[in-house]
C-alpha positions in Angstrom: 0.0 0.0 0.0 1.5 3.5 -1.0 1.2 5.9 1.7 0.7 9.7 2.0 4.1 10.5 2.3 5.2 8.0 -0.9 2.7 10.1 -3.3 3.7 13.4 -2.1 7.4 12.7 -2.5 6.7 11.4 -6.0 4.5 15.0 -6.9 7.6 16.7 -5.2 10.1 14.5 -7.6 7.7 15.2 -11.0 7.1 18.9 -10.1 11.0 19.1 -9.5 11.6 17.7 -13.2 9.1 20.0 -14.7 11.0 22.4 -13.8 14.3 21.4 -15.3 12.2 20.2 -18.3 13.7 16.5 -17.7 11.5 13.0 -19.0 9.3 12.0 -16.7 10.5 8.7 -14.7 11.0 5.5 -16.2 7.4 3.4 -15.0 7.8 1.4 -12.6 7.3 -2.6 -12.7 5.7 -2.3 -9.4 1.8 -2.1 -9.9 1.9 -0.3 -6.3 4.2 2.8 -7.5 3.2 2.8 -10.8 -0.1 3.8 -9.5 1.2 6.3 -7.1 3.5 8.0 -9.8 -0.6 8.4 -11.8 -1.7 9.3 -9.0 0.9 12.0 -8.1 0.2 13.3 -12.3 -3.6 13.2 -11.4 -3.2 15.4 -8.1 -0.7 17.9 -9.3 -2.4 21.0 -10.2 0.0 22.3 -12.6 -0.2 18.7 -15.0 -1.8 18.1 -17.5 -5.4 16.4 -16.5 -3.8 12.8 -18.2 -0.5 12.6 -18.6 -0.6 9.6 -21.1 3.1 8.3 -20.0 2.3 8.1 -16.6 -0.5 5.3 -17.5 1.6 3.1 -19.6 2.8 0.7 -17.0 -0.8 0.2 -16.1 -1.8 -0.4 -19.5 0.5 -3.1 -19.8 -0.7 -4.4 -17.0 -4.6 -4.1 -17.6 -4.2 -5.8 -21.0 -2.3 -8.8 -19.7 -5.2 -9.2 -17.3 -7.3 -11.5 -19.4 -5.6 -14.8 -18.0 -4.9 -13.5 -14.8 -6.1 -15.4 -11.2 -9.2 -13.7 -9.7 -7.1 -11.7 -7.1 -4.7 -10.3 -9.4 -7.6 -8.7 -11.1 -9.4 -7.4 -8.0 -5.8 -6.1 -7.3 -5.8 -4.2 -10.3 -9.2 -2.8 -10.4 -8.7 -1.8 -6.5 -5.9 0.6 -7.8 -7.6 1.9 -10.6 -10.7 2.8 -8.6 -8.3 5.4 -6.5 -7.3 6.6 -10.3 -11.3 7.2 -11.4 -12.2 9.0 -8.4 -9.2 11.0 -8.3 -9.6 11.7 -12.3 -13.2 12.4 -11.6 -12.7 14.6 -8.7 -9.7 16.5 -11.2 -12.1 16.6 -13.9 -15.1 18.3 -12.1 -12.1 20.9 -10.3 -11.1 21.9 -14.2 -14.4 22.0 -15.0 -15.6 24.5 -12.0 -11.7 26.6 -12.7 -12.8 26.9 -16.2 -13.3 30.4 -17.7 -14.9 28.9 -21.1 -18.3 27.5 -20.9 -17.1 25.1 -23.8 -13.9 23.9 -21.7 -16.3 23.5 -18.6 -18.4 21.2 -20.3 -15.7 19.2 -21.7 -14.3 18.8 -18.6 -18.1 18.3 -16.8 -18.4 15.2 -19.8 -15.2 13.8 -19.0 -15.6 13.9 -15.3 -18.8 12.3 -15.7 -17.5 9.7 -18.1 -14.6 8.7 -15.2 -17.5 8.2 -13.1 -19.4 5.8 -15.3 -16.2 3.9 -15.1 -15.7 3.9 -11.7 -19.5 2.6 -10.9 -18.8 -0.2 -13.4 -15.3 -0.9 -11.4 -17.2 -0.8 -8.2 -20.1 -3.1 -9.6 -17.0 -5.4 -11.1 -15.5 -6.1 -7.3 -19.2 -6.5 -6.0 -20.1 -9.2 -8.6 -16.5 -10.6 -8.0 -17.2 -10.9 -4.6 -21.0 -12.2 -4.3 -19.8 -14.8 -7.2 -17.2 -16.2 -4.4 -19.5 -15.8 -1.6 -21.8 -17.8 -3.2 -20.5 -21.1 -3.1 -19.7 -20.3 1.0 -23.1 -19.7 1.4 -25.2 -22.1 3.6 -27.9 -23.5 1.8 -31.6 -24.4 3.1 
């Protein structure tokens, strides 16, 4: 579990290489970090709202997920839950910030797109889990 202190050392690090106009880090193989390093993009105010290299470790990693045991994919969609609400939560704060009417309601569609998603993750970990409670169940 990343804590607190890891994602705000990792907004410090990206902020800091902003600034000297270096790559972004390398993704890490680590599913845990490479979460926290979107997560840190997603929370930094002066990012872009998706910074698409931050997200390629866990592409790699939701596409290899098809042959995956059930836990590994609870796993993954556990992470990416913290991702939708945080990119929901970003998307409505642009939207509100926005000076356009056009760019607000951009940013109002995407927000409410990251939210569909989310509710589908959600109601992906609650069918997971009634599907294995199920057979645990005492039957009458």
């Amino acid at each position: 579990m990343i804590t607190t202190t890891q994602i705000e050392a990792i907004c410090q690090e990206l902020q800091a290489r902003r600034q000297l106009q270096a790559p972004p880090p390398a993704q890490s193989a680590n599913p845990d970090e490479a979460t926290a390093q979107a997560l840190a993009a997603v929370l930094d105010p002066t990012s872009n709202v998706l910074p698409g290299s931050v997200f390629e470790e866990l592409t790699r990693r939701n596409q290899a997920l098809a042959n995956s045991p059930r836990a590994e994919i609870v796993a993954v969609l556990s992470r990416q839950i913290v991702l939708l609400e945080a990119l929901t939560t970003r998307f409505f704060q642009k939207a509100a910030q926005a000076t356009k009417p056009s760019a607000a309601a951009e940013f109002t569609r995407a927000a409410l797109s990251a939210e569909r998603v989310l509710i589908q993750a959600l109601g992906a970990i609650h069918s997971m889990n009634q599907a294995q409670a199920l057979p645990h169940a005492d039957v009458a």
